[in-house]
KOLLUM-803573 format. One record per residue (C-alpha): y negated, z, x negated; residue in one letter; residue number from 1. Coordinates in nm, 2 decimals. Layout:
N
<site yy="Y" zz="Z" xx="X" aa="A" i="NUM"/>
...
//
This chain:
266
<site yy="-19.22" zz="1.75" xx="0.82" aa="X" i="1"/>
<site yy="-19.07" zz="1.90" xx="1.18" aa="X" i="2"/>
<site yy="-18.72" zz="1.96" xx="1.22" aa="X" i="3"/>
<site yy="-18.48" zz="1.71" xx="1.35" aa="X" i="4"/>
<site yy="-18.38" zz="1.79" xx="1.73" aa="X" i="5"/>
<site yy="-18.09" zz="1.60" xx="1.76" aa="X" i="6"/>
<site yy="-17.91" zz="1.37" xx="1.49" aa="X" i="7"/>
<site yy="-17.75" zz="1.00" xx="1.52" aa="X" i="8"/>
<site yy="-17.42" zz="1.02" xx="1.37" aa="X" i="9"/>
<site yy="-17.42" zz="0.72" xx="1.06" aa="X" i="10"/>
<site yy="-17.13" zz="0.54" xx="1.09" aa="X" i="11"/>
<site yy="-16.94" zz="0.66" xx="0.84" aa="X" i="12"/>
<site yy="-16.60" zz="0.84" xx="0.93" aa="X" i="13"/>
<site yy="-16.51" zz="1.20" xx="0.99" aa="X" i="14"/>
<site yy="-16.20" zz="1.30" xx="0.78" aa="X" i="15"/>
<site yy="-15.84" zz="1.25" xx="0.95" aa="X" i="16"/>
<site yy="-15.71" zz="1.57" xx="0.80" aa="X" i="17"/>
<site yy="-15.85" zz="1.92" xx="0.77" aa="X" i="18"/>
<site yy="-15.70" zz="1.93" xx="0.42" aa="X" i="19"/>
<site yy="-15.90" zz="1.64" xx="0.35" aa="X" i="20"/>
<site yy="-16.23" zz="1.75" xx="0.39" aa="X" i="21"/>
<site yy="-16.50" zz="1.76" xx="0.09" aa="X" i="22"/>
<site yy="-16.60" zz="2.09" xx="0.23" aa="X" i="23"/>
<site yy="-16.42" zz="2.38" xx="0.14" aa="X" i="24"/>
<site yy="-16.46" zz="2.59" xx="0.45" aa="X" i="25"/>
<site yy="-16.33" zz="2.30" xx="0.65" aa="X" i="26"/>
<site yy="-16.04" zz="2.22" xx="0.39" aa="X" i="27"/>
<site yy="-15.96" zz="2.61" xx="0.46" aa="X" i="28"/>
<site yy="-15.89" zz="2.55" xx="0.80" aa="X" i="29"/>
<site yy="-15.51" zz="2.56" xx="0.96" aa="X" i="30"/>
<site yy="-15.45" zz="2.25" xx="1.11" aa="X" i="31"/>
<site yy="-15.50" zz="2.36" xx="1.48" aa="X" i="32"/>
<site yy="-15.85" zz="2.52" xx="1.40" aa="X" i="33"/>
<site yy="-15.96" zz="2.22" xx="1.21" aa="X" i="34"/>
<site yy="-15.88" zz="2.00" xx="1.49" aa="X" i="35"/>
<site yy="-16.04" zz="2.20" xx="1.77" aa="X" i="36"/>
<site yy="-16.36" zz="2.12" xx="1.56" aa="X" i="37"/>
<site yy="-16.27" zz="1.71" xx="1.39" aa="X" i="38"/>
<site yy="-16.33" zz="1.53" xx="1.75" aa="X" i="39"/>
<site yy="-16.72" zz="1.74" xx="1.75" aa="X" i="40"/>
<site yy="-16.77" zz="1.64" xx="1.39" aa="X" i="41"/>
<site yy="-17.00" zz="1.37" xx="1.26" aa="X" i="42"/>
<site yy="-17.12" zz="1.28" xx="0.92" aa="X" i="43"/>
<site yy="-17.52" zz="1.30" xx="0.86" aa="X" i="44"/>
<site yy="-17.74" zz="1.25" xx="0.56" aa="X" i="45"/>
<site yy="-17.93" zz="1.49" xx="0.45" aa="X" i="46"/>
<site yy="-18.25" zz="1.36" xx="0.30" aa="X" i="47"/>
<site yy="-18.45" zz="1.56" xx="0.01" aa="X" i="48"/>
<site yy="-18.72" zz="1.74" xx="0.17" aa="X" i="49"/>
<site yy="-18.60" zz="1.71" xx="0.51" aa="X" i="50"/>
<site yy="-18.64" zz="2.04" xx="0.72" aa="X" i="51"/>
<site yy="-18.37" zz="2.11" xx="0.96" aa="X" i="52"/>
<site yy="-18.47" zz="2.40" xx="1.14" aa="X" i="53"/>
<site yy="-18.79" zz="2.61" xx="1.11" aa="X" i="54"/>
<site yy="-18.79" zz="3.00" xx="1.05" aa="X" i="55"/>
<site yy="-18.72" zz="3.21" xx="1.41" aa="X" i="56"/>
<site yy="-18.64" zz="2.86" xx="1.59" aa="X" i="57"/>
<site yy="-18.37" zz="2.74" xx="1.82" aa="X" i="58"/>
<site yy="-18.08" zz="2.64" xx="1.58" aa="X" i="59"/>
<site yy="-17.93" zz="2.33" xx="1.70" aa="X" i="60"/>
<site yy="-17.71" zz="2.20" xx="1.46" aa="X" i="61"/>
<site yy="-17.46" zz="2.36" xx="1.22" aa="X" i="62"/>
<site yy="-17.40" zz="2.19" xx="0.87" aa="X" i="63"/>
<site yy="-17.07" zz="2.21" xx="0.65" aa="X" i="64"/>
<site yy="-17.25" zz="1.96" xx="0.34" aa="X" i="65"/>
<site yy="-17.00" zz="1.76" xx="0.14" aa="X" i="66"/>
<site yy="-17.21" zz="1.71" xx="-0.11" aa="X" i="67"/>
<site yy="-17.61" zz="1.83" xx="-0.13" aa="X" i="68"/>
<site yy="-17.78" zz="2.16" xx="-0.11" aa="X" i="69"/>
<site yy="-17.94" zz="2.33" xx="0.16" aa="X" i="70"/>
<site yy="-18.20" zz="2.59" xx="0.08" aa="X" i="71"/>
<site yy="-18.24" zz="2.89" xx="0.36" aa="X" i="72"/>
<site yy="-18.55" zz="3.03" xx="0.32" aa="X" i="73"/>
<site yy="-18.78" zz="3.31" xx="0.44" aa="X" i="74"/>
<site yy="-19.22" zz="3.21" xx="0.49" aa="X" i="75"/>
<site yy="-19.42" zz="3.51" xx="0.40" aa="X" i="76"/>
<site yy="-19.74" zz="3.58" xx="0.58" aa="X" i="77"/>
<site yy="-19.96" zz="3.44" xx="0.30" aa="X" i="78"/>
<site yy="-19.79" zz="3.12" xx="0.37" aa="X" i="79"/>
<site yy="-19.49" zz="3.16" xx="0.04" aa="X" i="80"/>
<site yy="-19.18" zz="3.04" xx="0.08" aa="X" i="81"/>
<site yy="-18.92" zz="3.21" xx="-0.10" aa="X" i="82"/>
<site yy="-18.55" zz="3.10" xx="-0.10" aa="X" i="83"/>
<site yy="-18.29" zz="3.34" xx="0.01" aa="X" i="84"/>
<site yy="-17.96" zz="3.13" xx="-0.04" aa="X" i="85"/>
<site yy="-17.79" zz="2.76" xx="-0.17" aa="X" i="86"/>
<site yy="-17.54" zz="2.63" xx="0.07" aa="X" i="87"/>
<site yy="-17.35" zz="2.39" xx="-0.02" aa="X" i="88"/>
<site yy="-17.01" zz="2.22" xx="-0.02" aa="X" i="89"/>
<site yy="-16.87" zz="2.60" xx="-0.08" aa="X" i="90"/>
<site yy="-17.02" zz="2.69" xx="0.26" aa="X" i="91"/>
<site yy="-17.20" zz="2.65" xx="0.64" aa="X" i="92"/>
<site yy="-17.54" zz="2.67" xx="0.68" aa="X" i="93"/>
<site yy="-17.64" zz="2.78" xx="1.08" aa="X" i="94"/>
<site yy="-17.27" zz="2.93" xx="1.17" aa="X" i="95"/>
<site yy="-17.39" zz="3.26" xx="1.18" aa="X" i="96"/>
<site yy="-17.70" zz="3.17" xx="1.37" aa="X" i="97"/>
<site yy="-17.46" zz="3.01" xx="1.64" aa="X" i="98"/>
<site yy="-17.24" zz="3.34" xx="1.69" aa="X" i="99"/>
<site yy="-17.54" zz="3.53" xx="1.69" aa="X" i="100"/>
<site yy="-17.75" zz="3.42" xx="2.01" aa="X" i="101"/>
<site yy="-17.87" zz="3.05" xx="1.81" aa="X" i="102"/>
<site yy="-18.22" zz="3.20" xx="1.64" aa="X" i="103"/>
<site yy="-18.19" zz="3.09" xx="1.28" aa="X" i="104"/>
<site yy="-18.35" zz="3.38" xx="1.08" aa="X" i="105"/>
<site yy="-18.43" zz="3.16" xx="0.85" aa="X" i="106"/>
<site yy="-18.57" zz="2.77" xx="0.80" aa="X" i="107"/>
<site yy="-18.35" zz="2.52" xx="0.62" aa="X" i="108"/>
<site yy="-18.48" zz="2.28" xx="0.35" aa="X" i="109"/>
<site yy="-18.27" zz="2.00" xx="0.17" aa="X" i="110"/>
<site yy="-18.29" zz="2.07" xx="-0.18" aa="X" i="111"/>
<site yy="-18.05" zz="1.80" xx="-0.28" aa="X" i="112"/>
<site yy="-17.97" zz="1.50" xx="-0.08" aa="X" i="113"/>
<site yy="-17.61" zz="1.45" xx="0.03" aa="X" i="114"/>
<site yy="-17.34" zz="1.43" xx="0.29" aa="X" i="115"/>
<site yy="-17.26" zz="1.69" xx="0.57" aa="X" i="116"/>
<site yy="-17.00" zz="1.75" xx="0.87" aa="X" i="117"/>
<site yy="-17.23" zz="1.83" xx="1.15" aa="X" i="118"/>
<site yy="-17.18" zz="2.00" xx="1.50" aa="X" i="119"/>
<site yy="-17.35" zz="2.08" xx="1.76" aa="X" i="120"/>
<site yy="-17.42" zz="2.46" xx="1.76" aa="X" i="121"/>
<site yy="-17.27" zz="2.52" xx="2.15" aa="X" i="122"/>
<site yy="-17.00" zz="2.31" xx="2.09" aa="X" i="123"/>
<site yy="-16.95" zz="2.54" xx="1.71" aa="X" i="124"/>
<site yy="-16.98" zz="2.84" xx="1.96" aa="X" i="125"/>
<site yy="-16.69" zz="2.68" xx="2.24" aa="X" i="126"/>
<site yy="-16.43" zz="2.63" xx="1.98" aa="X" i="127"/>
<site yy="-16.53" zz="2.98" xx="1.79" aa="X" i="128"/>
<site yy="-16.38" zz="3.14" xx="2.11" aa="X" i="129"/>
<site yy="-16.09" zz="2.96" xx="2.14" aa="X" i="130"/>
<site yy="-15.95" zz="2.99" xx="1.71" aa="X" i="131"/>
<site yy="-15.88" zz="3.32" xx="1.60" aa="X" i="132"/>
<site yy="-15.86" zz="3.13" xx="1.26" aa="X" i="133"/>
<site yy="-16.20" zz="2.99" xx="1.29" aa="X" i="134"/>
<site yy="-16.41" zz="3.28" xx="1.39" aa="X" i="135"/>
<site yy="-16.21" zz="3.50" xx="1.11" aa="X" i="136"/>
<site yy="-16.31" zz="3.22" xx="0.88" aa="X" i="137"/>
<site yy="-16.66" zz="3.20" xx="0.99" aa="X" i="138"/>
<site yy="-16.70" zz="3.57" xx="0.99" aa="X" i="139"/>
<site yy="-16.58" zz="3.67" xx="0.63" aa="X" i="140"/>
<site yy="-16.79" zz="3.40" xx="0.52" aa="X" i="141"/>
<site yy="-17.04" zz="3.58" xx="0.74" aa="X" i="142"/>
<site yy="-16.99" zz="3.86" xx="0.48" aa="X" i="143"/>
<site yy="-17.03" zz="3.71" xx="0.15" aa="X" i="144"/>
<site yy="-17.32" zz="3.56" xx="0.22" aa="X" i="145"/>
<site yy="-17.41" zz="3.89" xx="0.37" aa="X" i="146"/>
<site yy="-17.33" zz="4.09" xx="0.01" aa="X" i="147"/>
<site yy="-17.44" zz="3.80" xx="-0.19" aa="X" i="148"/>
<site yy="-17.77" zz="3.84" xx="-0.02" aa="X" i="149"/>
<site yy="-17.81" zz="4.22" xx="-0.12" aa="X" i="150"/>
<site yy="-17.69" zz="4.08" xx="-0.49" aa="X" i="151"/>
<site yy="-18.00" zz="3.87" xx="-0.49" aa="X" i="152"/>
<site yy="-18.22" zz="4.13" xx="-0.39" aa="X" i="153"/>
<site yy="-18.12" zz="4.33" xx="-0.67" aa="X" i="154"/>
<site yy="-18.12" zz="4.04" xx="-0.91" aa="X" i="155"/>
<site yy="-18.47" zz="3.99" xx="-0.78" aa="X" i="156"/>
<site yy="-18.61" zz="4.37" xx="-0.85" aa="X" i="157"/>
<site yy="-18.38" zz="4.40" xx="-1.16" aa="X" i="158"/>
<site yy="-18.38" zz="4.08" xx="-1.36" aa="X" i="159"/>
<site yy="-18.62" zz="3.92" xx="-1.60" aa="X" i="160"/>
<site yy="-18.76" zz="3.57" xx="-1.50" aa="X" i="161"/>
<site yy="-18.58" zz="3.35" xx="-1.76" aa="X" i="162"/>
<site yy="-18.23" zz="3.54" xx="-1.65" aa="X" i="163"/>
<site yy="-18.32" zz="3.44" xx="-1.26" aa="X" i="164"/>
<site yy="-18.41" zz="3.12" xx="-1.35" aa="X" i="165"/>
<site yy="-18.05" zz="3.05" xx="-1.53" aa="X" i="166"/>
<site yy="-17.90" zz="3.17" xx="-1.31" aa="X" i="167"/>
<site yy="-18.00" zz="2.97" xx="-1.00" aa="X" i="168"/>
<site yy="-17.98" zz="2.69" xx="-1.23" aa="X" i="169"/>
<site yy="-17.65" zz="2.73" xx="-1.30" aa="X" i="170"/>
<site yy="-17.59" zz="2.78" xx="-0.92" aa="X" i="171"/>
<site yy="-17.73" zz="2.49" xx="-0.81" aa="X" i="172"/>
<site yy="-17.53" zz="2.26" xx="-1.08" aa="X" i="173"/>
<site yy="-17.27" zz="2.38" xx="-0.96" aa="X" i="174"/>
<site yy="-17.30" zz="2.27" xx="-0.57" aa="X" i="175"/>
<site yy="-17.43" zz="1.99" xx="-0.70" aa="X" i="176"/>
<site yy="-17.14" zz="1.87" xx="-0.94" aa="X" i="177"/>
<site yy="-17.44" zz="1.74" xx="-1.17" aa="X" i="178"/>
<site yy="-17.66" zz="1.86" xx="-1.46" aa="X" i="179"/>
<site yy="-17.92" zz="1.65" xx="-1.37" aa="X" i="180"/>
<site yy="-18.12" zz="1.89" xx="-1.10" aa="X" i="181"/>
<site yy="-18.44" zz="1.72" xx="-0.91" aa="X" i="182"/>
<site yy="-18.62" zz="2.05" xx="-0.91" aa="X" i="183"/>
<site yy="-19.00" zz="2.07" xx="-1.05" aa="X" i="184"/>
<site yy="-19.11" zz="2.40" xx="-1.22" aa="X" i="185"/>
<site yy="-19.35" zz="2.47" xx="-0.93" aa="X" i="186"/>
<site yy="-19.06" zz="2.45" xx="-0.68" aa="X" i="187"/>
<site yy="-18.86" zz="2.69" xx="-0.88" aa="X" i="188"/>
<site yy="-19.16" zz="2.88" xx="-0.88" aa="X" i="189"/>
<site yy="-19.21" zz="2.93" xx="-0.52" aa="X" i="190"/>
<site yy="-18.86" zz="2.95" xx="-0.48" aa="X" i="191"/>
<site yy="-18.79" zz="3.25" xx="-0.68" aa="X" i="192"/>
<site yy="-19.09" zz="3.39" xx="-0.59" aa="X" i="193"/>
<site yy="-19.29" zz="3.44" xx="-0.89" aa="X" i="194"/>
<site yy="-19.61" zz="3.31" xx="-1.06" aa="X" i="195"/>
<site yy="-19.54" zz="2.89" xx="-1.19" aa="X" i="196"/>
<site yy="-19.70" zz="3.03" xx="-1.52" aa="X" i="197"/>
<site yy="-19.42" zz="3.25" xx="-1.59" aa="X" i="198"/>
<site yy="-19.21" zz="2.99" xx="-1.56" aa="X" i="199"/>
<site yy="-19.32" zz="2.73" xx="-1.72" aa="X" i="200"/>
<site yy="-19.31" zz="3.02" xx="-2.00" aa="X" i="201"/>
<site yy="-18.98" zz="3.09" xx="-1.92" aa="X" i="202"/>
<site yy="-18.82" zz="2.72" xx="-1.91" aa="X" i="203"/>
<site yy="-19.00" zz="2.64" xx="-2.21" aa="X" i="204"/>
<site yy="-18.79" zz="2.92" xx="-2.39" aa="X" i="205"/>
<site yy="-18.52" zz="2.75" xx="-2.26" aa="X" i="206"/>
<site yy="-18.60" zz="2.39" xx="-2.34" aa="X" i="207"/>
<site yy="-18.71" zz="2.49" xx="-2.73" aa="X" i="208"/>
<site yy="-18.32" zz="2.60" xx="-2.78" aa="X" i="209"/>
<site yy="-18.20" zz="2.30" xx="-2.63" aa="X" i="210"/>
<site yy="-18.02" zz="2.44" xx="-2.28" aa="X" i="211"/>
<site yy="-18.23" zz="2.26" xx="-2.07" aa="X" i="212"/>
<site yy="-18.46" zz="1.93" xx="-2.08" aa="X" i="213"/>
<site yy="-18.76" zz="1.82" xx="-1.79" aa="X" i="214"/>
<site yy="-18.90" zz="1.53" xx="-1.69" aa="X" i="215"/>
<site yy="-19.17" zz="1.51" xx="-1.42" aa="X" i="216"/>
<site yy="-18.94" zz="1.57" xx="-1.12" aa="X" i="217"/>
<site yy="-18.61" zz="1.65" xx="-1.24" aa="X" i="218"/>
<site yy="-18.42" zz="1.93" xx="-1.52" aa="X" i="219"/>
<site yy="-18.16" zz="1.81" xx="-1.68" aa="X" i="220"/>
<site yy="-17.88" zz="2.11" xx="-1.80" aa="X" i="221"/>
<site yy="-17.77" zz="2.04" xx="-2.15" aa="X" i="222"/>
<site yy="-17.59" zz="2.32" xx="-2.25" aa="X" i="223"/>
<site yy="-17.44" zz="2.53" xx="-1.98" aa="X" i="224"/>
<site yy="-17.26" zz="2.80" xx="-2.19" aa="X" i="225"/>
<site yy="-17.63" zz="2.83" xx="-2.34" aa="X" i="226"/>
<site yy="-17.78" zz="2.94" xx="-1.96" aa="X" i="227"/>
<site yy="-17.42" zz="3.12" xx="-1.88" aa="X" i="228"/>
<site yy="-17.54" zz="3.32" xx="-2.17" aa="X" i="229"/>
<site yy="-17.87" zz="3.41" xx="-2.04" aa="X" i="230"/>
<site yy="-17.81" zz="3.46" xx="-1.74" aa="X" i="231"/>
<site yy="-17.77" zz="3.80" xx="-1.59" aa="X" i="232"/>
<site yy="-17.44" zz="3.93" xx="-1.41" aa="X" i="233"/>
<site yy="-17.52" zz="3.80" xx="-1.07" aa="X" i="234"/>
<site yy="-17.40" zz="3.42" xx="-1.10" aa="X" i="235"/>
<site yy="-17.07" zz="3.53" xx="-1.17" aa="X" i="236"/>
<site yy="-17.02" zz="3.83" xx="-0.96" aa="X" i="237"/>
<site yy="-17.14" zz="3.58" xx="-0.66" aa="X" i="238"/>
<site yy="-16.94" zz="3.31" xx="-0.78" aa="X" i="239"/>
<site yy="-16.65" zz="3.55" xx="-0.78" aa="X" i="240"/>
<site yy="-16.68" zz="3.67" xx="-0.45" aa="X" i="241"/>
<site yy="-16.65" zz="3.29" xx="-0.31" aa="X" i="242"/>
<site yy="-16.36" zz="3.22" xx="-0.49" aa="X" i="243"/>
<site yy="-16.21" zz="3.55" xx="-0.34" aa="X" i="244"/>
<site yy="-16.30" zz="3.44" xx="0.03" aa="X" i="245"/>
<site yy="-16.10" zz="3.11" xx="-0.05" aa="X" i="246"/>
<site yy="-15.84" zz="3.30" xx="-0.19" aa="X" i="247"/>
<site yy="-15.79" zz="3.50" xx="0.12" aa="X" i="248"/>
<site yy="-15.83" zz="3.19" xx="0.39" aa="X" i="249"/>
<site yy="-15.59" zz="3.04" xx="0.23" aa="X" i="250"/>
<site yy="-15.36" zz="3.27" xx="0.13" aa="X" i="251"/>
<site yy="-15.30" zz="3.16" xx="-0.23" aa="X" i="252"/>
<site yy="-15.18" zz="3.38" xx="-0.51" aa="X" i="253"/>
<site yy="-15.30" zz="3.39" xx="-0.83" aa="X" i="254"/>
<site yy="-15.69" zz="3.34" xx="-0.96" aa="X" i="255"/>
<site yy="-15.89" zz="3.04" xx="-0.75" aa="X" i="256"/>
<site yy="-15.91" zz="2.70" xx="-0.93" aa="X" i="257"/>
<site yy="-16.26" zz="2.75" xx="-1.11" aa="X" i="258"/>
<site yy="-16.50" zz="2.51" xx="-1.00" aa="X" i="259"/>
<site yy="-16.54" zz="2.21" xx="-1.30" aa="X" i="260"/>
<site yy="-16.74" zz="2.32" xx="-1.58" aa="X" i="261"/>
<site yy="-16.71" zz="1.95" xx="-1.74" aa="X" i="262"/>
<site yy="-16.84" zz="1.66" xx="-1.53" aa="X" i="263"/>
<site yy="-16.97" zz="1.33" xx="-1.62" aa="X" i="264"/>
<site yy="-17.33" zz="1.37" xx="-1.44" aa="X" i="265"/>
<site yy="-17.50" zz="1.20" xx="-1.15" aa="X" i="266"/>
//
């Protein structure tokens, strides 16, 4: 599949309010540097599967997702893909691309279809130099991802299989609001970057204590305090550190709301 070039907006309506919007970044906005953005803003699908910009290519378009995942990833010479970050309604995927000449680093694969706010990367770029609030926004989220990368890393030398594996299961479901993940063992595979053997090994640990179920397709989470608990450090060290960039955008005291750990699924 080749990336979309440009993208028809679908009819449906931008939000009226920055404090309105589904994604939190947006919602984080100060009214002025939300509305420097709303008129530029148009809602999109994002399509399971659908690839929105190749590794090293021009970066057109920069998504805030509602709801969904986008998967940034890194292709290996041998032709492996392996994923490098989730973005989803917690984040941006392309901002940094956009402040940084507009060569995505990475590609961008739809791991889970869903709504986005999208913008034209120039016109991202015109109202970053004009809000102060936007470009400090943009820029300590910059950073997380930045720290949350070097976490991965770690978690990647460091970590067993199974741990890895609960823990990006418990990331996704958590962008996702919903237990019920369509992810196939082989896509998991290449995504963490290991052999499909060892995780087929590793799931069906999982699945003979009852944490998880599969179906051709799909995973289904049935006991998330069963994959918090063997999971390694890393979900909730990253998961930390987004709640803390809230916390400072928005200047609220006290411990973030916790996103919901009970949810009727989709």
């Amino acid at each position: 599949m080749t990336p979309r070039q440009g993208i028809p907006a679908t009819g449906k309506p931008v939000m009226a309010s920055y404090n309105g919007s589904p994604n939190e970044l947006l919602a984080s906005l100060p009214a002025a540097g939300f509305e420097l953005l709303r008129p530029e803003l148009r809602s999109v699908e994002l399509a399971f599967g659908e690839v929105l910009v190749e590794s090293g290519g021009l970066l057109t378009t920069v998504y805030f997702p509602h709801s969904g995942i986008i998967s940034s990833i890194v292709n290996l010479a041998d032709g492996e893909s392996i994923e490098v970050a989730m973005v989803g309604r917690d984040g941006v995927f392309g901002a940094s691309a956009a402040m940084n000449g507009g060569i995505s680093p990475t590609g961008a694969v739809v791991e889970f279809a869903g709504i986005a706010s999208a913008i034209d990367a120039r016109r991202l770029q015109v109202a970053i130099a004009r809000s102060e609030p936007l470009r400090r926004l943009l820029m300590q989220h910059q950073w997380v991802d930045f720290v949350q990368t070097e976490q991965l890393a770690a978690c990647n030398a460091s970590h067993d299989i199974a741990a890895r594996i609960c823990r990006r299961l418990l990331r996704m479901r958590d962008l996702a609001l919903s237990d019920r993940l369509p992810l196939t063992q082989e896509l998991l595979a290449r995504m963490l970057g290991v052999r499909r053997n060892s995780v087929a090994l590793a799931a069906g640990a999982l699945r003979a204590a009852g944490v998880i179920r599969y179906t051709r397709g799909r995973i289904e989470i049935l006991n998330r305090d069963g994959l918090i608990a063997r999971c390694c450090e890393c979900y909730q060290i990253n998961k930390s550190q987004s709640q803390k960039l809230n916390r400072d955008v928005q200047g609220l005291p006290g411990p973030a709301p916790a996103l919901p750990d009970q949810f009727s699924p989709s």
